[in-house]
N, C-alpha and C positions, 0 to 999 in steps of 0.2 A: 502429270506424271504419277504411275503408281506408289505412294506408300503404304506399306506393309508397317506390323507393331508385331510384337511378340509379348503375349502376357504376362504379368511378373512370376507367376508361379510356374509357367511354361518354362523363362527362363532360369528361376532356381532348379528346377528341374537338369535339364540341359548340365548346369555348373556342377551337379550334383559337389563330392568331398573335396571341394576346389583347394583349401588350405591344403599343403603341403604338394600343388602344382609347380612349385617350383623352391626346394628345400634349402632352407639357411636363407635364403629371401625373406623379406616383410612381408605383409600381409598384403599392401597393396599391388605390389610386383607379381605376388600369386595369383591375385585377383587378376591382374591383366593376362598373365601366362595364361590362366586358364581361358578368358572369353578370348583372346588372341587367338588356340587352339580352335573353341568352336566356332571360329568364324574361319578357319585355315582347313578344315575337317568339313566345311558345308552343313554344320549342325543349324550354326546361323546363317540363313543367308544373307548374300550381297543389298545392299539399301534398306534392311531394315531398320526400324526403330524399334530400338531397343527403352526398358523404360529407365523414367529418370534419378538421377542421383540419390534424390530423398527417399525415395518408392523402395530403389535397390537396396541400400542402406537398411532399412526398416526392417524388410523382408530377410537378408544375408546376417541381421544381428550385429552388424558393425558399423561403425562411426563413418557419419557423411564425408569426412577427411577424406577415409580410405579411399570411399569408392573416387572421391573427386580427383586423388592422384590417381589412383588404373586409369579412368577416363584420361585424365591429358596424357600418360603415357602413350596409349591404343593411338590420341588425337596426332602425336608426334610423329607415332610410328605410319600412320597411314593409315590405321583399321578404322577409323572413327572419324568421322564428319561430323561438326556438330552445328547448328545455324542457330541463331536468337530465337527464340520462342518455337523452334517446329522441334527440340530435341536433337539424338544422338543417332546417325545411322549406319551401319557398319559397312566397310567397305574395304578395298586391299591398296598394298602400293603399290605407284606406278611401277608398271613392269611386270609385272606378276602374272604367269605363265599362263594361260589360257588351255580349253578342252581340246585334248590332242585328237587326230584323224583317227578312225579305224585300222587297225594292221590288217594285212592282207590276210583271208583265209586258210591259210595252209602253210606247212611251213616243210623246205627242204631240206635236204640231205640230212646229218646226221642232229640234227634238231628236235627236239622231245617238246612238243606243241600243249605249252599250259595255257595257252589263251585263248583256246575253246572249248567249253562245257558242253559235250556235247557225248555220247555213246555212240558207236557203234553197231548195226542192226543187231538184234538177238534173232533165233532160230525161229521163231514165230513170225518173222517178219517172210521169210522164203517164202515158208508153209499159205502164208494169206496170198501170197503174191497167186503162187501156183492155183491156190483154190479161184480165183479173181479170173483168171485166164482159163478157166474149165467152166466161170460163170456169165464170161463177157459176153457169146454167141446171144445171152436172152437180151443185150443190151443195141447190139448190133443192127435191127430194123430202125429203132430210132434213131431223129438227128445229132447226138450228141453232146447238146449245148445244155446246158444243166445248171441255169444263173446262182438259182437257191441249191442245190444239190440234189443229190438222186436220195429217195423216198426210204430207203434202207439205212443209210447212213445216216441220215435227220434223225430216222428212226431209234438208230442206238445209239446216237448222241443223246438224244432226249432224255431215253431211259437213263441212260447214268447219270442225268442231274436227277431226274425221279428217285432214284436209288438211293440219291445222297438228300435226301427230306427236301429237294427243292422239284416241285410237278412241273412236268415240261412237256408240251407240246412240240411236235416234230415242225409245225409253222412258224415256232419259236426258233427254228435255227437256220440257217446260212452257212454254207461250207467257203470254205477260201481257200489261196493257196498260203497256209499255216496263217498264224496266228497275228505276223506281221502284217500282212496283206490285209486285214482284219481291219488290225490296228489305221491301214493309212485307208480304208472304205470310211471307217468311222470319222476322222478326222474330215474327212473331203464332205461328208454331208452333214457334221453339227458344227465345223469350227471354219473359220476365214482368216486371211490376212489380220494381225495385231491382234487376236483374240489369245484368252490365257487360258494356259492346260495344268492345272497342279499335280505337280508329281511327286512322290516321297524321292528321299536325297540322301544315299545313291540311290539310283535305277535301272534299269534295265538300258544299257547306251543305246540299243537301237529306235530304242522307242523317244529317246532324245533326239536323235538323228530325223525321226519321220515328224516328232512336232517342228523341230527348224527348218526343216524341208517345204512345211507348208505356209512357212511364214507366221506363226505362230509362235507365242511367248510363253517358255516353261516358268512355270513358278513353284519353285523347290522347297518342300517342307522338310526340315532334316530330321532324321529316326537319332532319336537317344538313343544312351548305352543298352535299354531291354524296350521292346515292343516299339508303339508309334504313341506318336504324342497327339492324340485324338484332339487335344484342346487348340495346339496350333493347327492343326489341318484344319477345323472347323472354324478357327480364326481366317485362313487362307482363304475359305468360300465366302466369308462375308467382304472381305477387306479388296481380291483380288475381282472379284464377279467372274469366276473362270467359265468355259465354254462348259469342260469336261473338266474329271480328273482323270488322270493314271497311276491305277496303282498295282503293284505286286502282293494282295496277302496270304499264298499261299508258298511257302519256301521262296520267299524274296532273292532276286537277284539282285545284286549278289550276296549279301549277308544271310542266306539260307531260312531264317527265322518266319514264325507263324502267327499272326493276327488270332487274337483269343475271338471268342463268340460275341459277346459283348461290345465291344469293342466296332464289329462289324454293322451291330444292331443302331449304334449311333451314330456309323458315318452314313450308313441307307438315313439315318432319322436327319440328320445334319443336311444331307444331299437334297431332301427334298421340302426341307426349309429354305434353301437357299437357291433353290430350281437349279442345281448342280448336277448334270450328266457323273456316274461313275463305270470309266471304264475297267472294269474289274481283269486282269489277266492273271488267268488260270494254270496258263501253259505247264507250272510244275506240281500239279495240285496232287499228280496220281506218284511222285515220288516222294512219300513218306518215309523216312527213316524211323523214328521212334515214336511217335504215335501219328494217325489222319490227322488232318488237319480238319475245322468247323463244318457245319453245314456251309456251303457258300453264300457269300457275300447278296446275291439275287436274293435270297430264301427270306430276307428281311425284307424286302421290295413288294409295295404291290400299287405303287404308282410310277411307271416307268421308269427309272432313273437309274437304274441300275443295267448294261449290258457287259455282258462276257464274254470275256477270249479262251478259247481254249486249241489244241494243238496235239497232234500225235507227234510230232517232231523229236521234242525230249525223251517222251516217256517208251517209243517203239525204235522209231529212226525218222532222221529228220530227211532225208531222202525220198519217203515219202510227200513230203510238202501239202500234208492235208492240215487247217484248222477251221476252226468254226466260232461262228460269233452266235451269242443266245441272247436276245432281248424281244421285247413284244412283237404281235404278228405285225403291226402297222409297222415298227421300226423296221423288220426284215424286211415290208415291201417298200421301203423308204429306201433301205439299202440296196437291191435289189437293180430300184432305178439308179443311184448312180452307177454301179459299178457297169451297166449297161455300155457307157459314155467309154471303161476298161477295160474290160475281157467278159464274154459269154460264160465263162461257167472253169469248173474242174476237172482235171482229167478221171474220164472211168474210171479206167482200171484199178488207179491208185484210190479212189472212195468206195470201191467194192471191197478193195483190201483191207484199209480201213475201216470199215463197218466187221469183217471178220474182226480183226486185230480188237476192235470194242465191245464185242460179244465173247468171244472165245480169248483173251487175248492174258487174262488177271493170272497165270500160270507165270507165264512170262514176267510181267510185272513183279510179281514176288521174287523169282530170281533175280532182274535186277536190282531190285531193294537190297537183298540179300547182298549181291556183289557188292552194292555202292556201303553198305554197312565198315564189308572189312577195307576198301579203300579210303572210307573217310578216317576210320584207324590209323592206318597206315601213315596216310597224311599227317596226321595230328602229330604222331611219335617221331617222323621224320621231322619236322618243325619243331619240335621242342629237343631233337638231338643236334641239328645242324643251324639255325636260327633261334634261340632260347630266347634273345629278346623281344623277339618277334608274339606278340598279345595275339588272339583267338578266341571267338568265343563257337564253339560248336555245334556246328548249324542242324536244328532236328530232323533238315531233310533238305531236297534240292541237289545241286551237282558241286559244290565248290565253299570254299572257305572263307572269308572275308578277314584279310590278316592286315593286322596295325604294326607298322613298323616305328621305330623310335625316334626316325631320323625323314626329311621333307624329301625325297629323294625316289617317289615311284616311276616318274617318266624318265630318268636318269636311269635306271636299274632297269625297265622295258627296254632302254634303247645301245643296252651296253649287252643286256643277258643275251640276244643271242649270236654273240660271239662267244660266247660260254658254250653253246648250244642249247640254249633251251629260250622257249617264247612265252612273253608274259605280257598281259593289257595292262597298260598304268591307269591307276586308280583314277587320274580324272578324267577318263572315258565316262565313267560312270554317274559323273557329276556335269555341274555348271558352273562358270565363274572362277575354272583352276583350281576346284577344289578336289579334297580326297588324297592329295601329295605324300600323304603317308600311309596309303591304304595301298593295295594288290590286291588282288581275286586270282585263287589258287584253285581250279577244280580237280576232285578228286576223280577224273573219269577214265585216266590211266590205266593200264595194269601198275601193279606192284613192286615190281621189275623197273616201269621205267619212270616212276614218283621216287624212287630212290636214284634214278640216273639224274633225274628234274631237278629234285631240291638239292642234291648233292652243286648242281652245276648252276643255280640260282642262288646259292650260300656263298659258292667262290663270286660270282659278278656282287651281289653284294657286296662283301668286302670290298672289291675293287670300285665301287661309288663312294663307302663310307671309311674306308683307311687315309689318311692325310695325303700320301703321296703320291694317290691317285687321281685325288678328286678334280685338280684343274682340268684334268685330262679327257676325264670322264662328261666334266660338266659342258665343255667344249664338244664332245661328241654328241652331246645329248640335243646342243641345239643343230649342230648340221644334221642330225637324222630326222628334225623334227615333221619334217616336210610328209617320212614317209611311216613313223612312227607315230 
């Protein structure tokens, strides 16, 4: 069986101003409040070892007492398993709610739909269409089939990694149907049955969905309060031997947030110490809000390890269903062959449009910037008028908000809110192990107009989870919808 350890200074990290976690408490009760938290929050994951008494002690400044009572508290409560000489490793009590299903895509009648991040076409999106359909006749002698994509789109795919300090060859790319499709090409030809995928914790749920789909074992490295914790990722490649990683560092789903440069340069350095595939997804790279984000992740790479997702999905419309994977020529023709075993190629029309929409397309982009600007506003003010206790930290770009709530209650509040009329994903979508219970992911991809019909009617369901004389009711609701919720 896999064990996992987490460093001692990874984990003072983590606990960061733990004192006063739980106020007019001792010091030891703090101590557990708080790692009880990161392990409730997926900061810690499930079966790790955590280090020992003396270690922590040393490290945190305070007397081995202490930490020895948190320890049997955690032991008591169920977060802590502890064996004779192999240490301490965290863990939940029995019962404890597990990763809920997917909600259905769309949401009816008078329902104001927050649990899709997603926009809208802009006007550029018609315009490409129309020019694609004045350009298809030159496409029309040939068969069709198009495994790596048509020669135009590789093409201005390429250039925009060019653009962005990272040289690309058009043999460097692979069109998909978006970015998902992407994602499960890659999985089907570098990873198998019982092989591990490390992924930062939260994640993008779908891409949860496509490693358990293939039999395949996620192994969750959890993002602290600011950036990512490079020293546990890179703890995660040695200890776990994973196939790939997946990661988000470009406006992460769903905590919006951006991977500095640095940072990037040591997980490419880390990856290919430890012969670690990194699958890098892009998909939100071209929605920056307040500044671009790095050169990408590849740009550090010059011994394979490194391949990218990328997507017109978000950034134009997801309607289109074009994305592209970019890693070396032999990987592409690696890929190539399986997807053969899946489908022949992409549809035309939509990679001619696409190739428009990537050459001509940055007009457009800027306006969405612009729009997603005053809605992330919007959002913010709205939450801080009608949810005040609800924490936020302001994501620099991406679709959506990643909000902490006070209280363990996110599948409860997804499965009550849309009787309120509005639809919300509960936080451990977005995790493993039931974690996330007090997070939401709120996008701001609304109009204005109806992010104030939203939270207005996500404040009242709230309440109705967390006022006393609701909650039997609520909590009772929560498990008969669990099936579809």
């Amino acid at each position: 069986m896999l064990v996992r350890s987490i460093g001692i200074a990874s984990l003072v990290r983590q606990l960061g101003a733990w004192r006063g976690a739980g106020r007019g408490s001792s010091g030891y009760r703090q101590l557990a409040d708080a790692l009880r938290l990161l392990i409730l929050d997926g900061r810690l994951p499930l079966g790790i070892r955590i280090p020992g008494e003396r270690d922590l002690a040393a490290a945190l400044d305070v007397s081995r007492t202490m930490v020895s009572a948190a320890f049997a508290i955690l032991r008591d409560e169920g977060y802590l398993v502890s064996v004779q000489g192999s240490g301490s490793r965290t863990s939940v009590p029995t019962g404890a709610a597990g990763r809920p299903p997917a909600v259905p895509d769309y949401a009816s009648g008078d329902v104001i739909d927050l649990a899709v991040a997603a926009l809208p076409a802009g006007a550029g999106v018609h315009r490409a269409y129309a020019g694609a359909l004045a350009g298809l006749p030159a496409h029309l002698p040939g068969h069709g089939y198009e495994p790596v994509g048509l020669d135009v789109l590789r093409e201005a795919v390429a250039a925009r990694y060019t653009a962005r300090a990272c040289p690309t060859e058009p043999g460097q790319i692979m069109v998909t149907h978006g970015a998902q499709h992407g994602l499960a090409l890659i999985l089907r030809l570098l990873a198998g049955p019982g092989d591990r995928v490390v992924i930062d914790h939260p994640t993008y749920p779908h891409a949860i969905d496509a490693i358990q789909r293939v039999s395949c074992r996620a192994v969750p490295v959890g993002l602290p309060a600011q950036g990512w914790d490079i020293e546990a990722m890179v703890a995660a490649f040695r200890q776990a031997s994973p196939r790939l990683a997946y990661l988000l560092p470009d406006f992460h789903n769903p905590t919006g947030r951006c991977m500095d440069a640095a940072p990037r340069a040591e997980l490419v350095a880390a990856a290919a110490r430890t012969q670690t595939v990194l699958v890098i997804d892009e998909t939100l790279a071209d929605l920056w809000l307040d500044t671009p984000s790095p050169a990408p992740v590849a740009t550090h790479d010059s011994g394979d390890w490194v391949i990218t997702l990328g997507s017109t999905g978000k950034s134009y419309w997801g309607g289109l269903r074009i994305g592209w994977i970019r890693a070396s020529a032999r990987t592409i023709a690696a890929l190539g062959r399986v997807r053969a075993s899946l489908d022949l190629g992409t549809p035309v029309l939509e990679q001619i449009a696409a190739a428009t929409l990537l050459t001509e397309g940055d007009a457009d982009l800027a306006e969405r910037r612009a729009e997603l600007r005053l809605r992330r506003a919007k959002l913010q003010d709205l939450l801080g008028a009608h949810l005040p206790d609800w924490r936020i930290q302001l994501a620099p770009g991406g679709l959506s908000l990643w909000a902490e709530m006070p209280a363990r209650v996110s599948t409860a509040l997804a499965a009550v809110a849309e009787g309120h009329g509005v639809r919300v994903t509960a936080g451990p979508r977005f995790g493993v192990d039931g974690s996330f219970e007090r997070f939401v992911r709120i996008p701001y991809t609304q109009p204005e107009a109806m992010l104030e019909k939203g939270i207005a009617r996500l404040a009242a369901a709230y309440r109705g989870v967390t006022e006393p004389r609701h909650r039997s009711t609520v909590i009772g609701l929560s498990k008969e919808t669990s099936a579809v919720f």
